[in-house]
C-alpha positions in Angstrom: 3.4 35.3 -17.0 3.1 32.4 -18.9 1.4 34.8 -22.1 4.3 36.9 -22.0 6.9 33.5 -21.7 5.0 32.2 -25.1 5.2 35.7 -26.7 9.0 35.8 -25.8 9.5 32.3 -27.2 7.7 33.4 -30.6 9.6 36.7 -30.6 12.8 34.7 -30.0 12.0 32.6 -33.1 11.0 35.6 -35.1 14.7 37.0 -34.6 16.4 33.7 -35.2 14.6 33.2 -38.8 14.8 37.1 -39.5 19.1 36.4 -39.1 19.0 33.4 -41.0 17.6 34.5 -43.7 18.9 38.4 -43.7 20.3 38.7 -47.2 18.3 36.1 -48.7 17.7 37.6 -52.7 14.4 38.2 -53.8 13.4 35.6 -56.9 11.5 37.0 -59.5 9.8 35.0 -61.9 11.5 35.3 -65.5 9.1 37.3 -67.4 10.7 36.7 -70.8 9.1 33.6 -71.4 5.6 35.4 -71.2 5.9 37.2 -73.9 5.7 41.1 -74.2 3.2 41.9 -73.5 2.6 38.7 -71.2 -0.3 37.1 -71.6 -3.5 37.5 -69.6 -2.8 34.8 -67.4 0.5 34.9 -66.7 0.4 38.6 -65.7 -2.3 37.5 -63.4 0.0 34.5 -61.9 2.4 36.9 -61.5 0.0 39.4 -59.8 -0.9 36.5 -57.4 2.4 35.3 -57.0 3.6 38.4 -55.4 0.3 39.0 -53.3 0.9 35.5 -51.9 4.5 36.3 -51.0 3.4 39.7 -49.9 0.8 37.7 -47.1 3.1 35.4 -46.2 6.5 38.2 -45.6 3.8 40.3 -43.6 1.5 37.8 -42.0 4.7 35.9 -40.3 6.7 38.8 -39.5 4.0 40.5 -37.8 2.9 37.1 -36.1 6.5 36.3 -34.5 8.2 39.3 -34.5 6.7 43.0 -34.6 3.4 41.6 -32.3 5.7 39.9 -29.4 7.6 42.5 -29.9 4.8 45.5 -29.3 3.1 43.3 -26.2 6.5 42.8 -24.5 7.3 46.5 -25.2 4.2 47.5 -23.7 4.9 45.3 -20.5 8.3 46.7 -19.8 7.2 50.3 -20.0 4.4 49.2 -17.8 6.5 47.6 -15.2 9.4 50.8 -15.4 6.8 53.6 -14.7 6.6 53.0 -11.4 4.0 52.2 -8.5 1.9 55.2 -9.2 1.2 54.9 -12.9 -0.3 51.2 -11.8 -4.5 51.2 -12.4 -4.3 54.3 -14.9 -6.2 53.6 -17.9 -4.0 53.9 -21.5 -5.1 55.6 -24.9 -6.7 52.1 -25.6 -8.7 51.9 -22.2 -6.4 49.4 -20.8 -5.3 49.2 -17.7 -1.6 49.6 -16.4 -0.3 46.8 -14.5 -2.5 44.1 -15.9 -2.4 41.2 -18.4 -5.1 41.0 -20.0 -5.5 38.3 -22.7 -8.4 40.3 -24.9 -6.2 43.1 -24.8 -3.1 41.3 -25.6 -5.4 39.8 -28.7 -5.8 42.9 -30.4 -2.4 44.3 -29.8 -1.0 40.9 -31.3 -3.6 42.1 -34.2 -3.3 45.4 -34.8 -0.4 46.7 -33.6 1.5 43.5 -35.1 -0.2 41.7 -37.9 -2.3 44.2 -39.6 1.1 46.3 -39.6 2.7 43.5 -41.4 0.3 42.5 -44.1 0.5 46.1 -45.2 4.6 46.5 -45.1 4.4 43.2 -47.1 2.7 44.6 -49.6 4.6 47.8 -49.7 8.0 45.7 -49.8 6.6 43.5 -52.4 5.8 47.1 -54.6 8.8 48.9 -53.9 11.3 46.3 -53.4 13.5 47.5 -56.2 13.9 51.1 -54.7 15.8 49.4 -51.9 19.3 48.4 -51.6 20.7 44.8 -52.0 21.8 42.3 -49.3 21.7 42.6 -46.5 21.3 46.2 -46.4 17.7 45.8 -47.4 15.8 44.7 -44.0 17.5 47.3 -42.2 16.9 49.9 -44.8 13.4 48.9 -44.9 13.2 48.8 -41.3 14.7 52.7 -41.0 11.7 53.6 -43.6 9.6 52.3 -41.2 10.9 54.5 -38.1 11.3 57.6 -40.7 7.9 57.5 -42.4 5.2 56.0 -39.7 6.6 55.5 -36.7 6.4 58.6 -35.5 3.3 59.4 -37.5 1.1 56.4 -36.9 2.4 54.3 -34.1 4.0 53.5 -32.0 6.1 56.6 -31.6 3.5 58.7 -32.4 4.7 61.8 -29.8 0.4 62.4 -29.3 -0.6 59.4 -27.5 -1.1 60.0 -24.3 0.3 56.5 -22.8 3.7 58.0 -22.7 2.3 60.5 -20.1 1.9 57.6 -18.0 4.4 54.6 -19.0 8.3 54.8 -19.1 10.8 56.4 -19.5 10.3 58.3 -22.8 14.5 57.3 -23.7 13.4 53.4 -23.1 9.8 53.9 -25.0 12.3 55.5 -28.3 14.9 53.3 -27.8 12.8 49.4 -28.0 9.9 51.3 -29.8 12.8 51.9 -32.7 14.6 48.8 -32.5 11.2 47.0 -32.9 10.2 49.3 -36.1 13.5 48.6 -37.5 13.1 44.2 -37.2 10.0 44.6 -38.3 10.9 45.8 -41.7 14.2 43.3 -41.5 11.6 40.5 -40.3 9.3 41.5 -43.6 12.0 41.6 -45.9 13.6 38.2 -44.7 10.7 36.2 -44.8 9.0 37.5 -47.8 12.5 36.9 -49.9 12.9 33.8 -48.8 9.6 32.6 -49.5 9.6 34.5 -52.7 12.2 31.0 -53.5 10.0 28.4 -52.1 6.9 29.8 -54.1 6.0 28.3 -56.5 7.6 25.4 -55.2 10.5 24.1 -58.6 9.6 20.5 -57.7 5.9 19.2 -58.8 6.3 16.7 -56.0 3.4 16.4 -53.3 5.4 17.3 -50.5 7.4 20.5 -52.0 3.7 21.7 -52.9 2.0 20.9 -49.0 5.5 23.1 -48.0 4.9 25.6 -50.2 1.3 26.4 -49.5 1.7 25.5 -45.9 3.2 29.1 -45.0 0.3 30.9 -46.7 -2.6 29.2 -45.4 -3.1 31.3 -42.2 -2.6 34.9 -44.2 -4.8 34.0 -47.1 -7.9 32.7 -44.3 -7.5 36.1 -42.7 -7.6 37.8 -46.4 -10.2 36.2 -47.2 -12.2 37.0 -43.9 -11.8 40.8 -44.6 -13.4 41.7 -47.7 -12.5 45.1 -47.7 -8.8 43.6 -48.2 -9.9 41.1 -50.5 -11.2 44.2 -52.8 -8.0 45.7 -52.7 -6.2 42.4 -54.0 -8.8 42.1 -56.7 -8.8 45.8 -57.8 -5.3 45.6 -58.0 -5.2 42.5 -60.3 -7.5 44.4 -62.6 -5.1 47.2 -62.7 -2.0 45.1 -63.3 -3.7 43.7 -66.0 -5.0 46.9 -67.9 -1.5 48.6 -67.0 0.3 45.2 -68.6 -1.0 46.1 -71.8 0.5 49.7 -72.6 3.9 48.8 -73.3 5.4 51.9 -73.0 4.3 51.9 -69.5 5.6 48.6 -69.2 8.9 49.6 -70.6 9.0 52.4 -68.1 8.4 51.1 -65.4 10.8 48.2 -66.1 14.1 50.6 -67.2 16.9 51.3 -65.0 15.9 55.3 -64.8 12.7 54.9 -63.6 14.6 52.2 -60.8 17.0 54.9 -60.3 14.6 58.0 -60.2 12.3 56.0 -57.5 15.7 55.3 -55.7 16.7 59.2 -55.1 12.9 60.3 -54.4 12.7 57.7 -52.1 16.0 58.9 -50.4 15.0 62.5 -51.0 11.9 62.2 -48.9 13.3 60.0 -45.9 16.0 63.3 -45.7 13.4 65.7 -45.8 11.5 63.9 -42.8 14.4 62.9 -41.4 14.5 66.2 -38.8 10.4 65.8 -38.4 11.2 62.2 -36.9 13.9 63.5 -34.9 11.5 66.3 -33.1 8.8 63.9 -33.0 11.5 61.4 -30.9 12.7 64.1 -28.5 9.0 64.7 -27.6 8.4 61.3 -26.2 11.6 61.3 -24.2 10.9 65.0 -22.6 7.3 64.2 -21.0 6.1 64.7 -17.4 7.4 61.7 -15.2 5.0 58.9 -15.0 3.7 60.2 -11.1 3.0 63.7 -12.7 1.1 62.0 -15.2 -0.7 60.1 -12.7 -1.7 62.8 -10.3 -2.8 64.8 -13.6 -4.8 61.7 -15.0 -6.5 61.5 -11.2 -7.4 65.3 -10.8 -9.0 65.5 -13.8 
């Protein structure tokens, strides 16, 4: 009890942050000044710049907010499906009914911050594409429930665990609201750091409080090379890519901002009645005891 007390008090700070800074503007850095094109270096600061506040949005939203929020989840469903799903072993080999910390590890991980580094980065990409204010978190977060919720996790309608936990109307309905903050967590915390770094003031302090927030994401980069290739590869293309202008020109003019806009739109319509079928299926399952006498005869 006292895992799930700490996950609830990080969960609890998560929201409070994520509604503070709901409708913070992303800053961009003024790219005039580089030049056109910009030189070498500054396309790479500004490469880096965004990867940093891409780690820190995703790192910190899935670290207070999305991974609480899947372990809590997980709990209740646990505690709702009744006496007889108790002891049946999940999709990830876990056992019903228990608290186990190794477990709660690598749902914390991977069903929270991994999630999160890579909605960072897709925020930090596509960030223009989405409305303004405070519109954007909760438009982000509905992209999330449209385009991989249902198709990844955690609503994917295959995984077996909804066979067992429940009900399938209380797995949709927190599943959803936690999709949903997790985008508004990612799009708070990224903007708002996105104004803290680099820090305006060359003081010690306003530097410690600037890098302070990105230490813990750039130690887990670093650990995972694979990752690490991706940030380099993608610096080399940003640089390469920075010197065709009329790329450069295209990608920064209002019809390319508005086409993305509309196919971005066009596509959460078109998938909008896939996610709707794909939510019906995880409410109208066999009742967790069914499931449970299934799981035992087999």
């Amino acid at each position: 009890m006292v895992l799930m007390a700490v996950l609830g008090v990080l969960l609890l700070v998560g929201i409070a942050l994520t509604a503070r800074w709901n409708g913070t503007a992303y800053e961009a850095w003024d790219r005039e000044a580089d030049g056109d094109p910009p030189s070498v270096k500054a396309t790479a600061l500004h490469y880096l710049r965004g990867v940093a506040v891409a780690l820190v949005g995703g790192f910190w939203a899935g670290a207070l907010v999305t991974g609480p929020a899947m372990r809590l989840i997980m709990r209740l469903l646990a505690a709702t499906a009744g006496d007889d799903a108790q002891g049946v072993i999940t999709e990830a080999e876990e056992v019903v009914g228990e608290i186990d910390l190794g477990g709660t590890l690598g749902l914390y991980v991977f069903g929270g911050i991994l999630p999160g580094l890579a909605s960072g980065a897709l925020y930090v990409v596509f960030r223009r594409w989405l409305p303004g204010g405070r519109l954007a978190g909760v438009a982000f977060g509905l992209l999330h429930l449209v385009f991989g919720a249902t198709r990844l996790d955690p609503l994917r309608p295959g995984n077996v665990d909804f066979d067992i936990v429940g009900p399938g109307w209380l797995s949709v309905l927190t599943f959803s609201l936690a999709s949903i903050l997790h985008g508004m967590a990612v799009v708070a915390i990224a903007n708002r750091y996105s104004r803290r770094f680099p820090p305006k003031e060359a003081t010690r302090a306003t530097r410690v409080r600037a890098v302070l927030p990105l230490v813990l994401p750039a130690l887990m980069l670093v650990a995972a090379v694979f990752f690490l290739m991706l940030v380099v590869v993608g610096l080399a293309i940003t640089i390469v890519a920075t010197r065709v202008r009329p790329l450069v020109a295209a990608v920064r003019s209002r019809t390319t901002l508005l086409a993305g806009r509309i196919a971005l739109a066009a596509l959460a319509l078109v998938l909008v009645p896939y996610t709707i079928v794909d939510l019906r299926d995880v409410v109208v399952r066999d009742s967790p005891a069914e499931a449970a006498d299934r799981a035992a005869d087999e």
